[in-house]
C-alpha positions in Angstrom: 52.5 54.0 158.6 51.0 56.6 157.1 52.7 59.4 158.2 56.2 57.6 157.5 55.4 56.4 153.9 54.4 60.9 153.4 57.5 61.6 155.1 59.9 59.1 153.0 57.7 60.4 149.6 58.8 64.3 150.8 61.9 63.3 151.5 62.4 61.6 147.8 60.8 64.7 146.2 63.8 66.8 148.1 66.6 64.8 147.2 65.8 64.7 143.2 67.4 68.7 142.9 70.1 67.5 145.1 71.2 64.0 142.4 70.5 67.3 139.6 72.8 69.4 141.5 75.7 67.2 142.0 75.5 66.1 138.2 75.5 69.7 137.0 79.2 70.3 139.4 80.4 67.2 138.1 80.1 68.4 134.6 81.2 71.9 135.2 84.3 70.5 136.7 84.4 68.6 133.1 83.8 71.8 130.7 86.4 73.2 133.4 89.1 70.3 133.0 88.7 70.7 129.2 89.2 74.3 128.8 92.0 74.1 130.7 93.1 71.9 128.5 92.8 73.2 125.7 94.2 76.7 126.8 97.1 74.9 127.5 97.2 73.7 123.6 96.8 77.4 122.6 99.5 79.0 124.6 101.7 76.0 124.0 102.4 75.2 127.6 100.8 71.6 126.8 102.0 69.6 123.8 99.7 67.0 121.8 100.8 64.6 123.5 100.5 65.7 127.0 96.7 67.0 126.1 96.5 62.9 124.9 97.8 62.0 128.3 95.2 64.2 130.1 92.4 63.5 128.0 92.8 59.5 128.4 92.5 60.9 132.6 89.1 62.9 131.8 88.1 59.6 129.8 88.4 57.8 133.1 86.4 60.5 135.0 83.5 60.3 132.4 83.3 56.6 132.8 83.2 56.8 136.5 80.6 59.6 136.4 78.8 56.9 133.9 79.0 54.1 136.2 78.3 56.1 139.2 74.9 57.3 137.8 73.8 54.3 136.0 70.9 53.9 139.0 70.0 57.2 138.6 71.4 58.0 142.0 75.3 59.3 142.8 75.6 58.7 146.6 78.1 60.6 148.4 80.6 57.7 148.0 80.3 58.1 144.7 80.2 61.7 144.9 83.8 61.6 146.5 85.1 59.6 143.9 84.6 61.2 141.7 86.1 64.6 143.4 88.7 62.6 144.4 89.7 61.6 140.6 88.8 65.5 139.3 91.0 66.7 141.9 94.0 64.6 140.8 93.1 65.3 136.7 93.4 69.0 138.0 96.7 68.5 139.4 97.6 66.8 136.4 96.8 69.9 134.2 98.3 72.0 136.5 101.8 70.1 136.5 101.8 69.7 132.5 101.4 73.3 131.5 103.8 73.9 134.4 106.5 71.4 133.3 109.9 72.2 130.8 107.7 70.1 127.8 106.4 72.6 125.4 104.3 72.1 122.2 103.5 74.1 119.1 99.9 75.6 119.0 100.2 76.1 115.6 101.2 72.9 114.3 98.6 70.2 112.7 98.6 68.4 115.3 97.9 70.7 117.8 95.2 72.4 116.0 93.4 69.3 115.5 93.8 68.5 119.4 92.3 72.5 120.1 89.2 71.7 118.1 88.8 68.3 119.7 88.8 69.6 122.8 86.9 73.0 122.2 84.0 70.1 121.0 84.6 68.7 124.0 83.4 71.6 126.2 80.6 72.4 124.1 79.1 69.0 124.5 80.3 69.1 128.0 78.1 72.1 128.2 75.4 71.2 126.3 74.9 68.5 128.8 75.1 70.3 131.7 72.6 72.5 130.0 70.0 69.8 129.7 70.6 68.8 133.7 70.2 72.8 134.5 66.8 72.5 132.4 65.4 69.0 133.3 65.7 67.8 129.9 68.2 65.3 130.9 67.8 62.7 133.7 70.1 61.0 134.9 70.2 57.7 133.7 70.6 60.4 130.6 73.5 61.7 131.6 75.3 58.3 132.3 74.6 57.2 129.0 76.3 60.8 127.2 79.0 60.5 129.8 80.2 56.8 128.6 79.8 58.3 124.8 82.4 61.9 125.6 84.4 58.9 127.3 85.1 57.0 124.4 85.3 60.6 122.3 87.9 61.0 125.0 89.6 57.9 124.4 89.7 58.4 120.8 91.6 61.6 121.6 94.2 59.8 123.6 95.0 57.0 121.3 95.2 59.5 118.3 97.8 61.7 120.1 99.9 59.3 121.6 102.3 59.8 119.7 102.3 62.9 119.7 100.9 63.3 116.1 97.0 63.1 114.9 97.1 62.4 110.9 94.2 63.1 109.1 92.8 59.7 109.4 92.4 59.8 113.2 91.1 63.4 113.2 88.1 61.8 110.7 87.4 58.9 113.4 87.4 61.2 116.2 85.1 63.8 114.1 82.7 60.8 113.2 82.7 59.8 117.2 82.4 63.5 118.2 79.1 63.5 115.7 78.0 60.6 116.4 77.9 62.0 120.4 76.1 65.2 119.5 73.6 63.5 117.4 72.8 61.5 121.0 73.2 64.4 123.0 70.2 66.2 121.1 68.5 62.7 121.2 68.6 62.8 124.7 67.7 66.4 125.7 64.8 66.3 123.1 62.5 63.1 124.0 60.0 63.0 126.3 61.9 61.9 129.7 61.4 64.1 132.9 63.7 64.2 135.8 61.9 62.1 138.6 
């Protein structure tokens, strides 16, 4: 009995860096997805509305990656998932840039949707940071991944119609704040990676 309770503790202690290492891919494919996004916005192979459409997608992701690590855990299942999901959100980016729809980087609109989505991957980063360093377990990460879901969201609705006014570029602002202010919350209290 002995010997199998100091082989299951070993065997706990080796699989923590491996839950820590699928997090950190899962949120480099994020700060991926969303620079490819907003590239797209810059050269103006994506229009507003078709970075809308792809952020509501990486809204979904987040929320599964949320769910998924809830427990603490991500189990292969889950683990394939999610791949499954970033793999079709890829192919998604791919075949907006690549269709006849083009957009204008430099209108309003369009800016607004670059900066969005440039906050995006810093708080995309700044969370895989805090996996990289152990300041973020997690149950941690779940939680910041439900909040860049709803920033997400907020994205989507705004440019659904192709347009952000000045209105929705305040609430998604507020919600983008309101995220980093959790995300140093998070990567600054006391909780250790276990």
């Amino acid at each position: 009995m002995h010997n199998k309770l100091i082989s299951l503790l070993i065997a706990s202690v080796l699989a923590a860096p491996v839950f820590a290492q699928n997090a950190v891919t899962d949120v480099q494919r994020n700060v991926s997805q969303q620079t490819r996004i907003e590239d797209g916005l810059k050269s103006g192979q994506l229009s507003t509305k078709e970075a809308g459409k792809l952020e509501r997608e990486q809204a979904a992701v987040s929320r599964e990656e949320q769910r998924a690590l809830k427990d603490g855990k991500l189990s292969q299942r889950e683990k394939n998932k999610i791949d499954r999901m970033q793999d079709k959100a890829s192919a998604d980016i791919y075949a907006e840039k690549h269709d006849a729809q083009t957009g204008n980087p430099n209108s309003v609109s369009s800016k607004r949707m670059q900066a969005d989505v440039q906050r995006n991957v810093n708080q995309q980063k700044r969370i895989e940071a805090g996996i990289k360093s152990d300041e973020l377990t997690n149950h941690e990460v779940a939680k910041l991944e439900k909040g860049q879901a709803r920033v997400e969201h907020k994205e989507a609705n705004a440019a659904r119609n192709g347009h952000i006014s000045a209105a929705e570029e305040r609430n998604i602002q507020h919600a983008e704040n309101k995220q980093s202010r959790k995300i140093h919350k998070e990567k600054t209290d006391m909780d250790v990676r276990g």
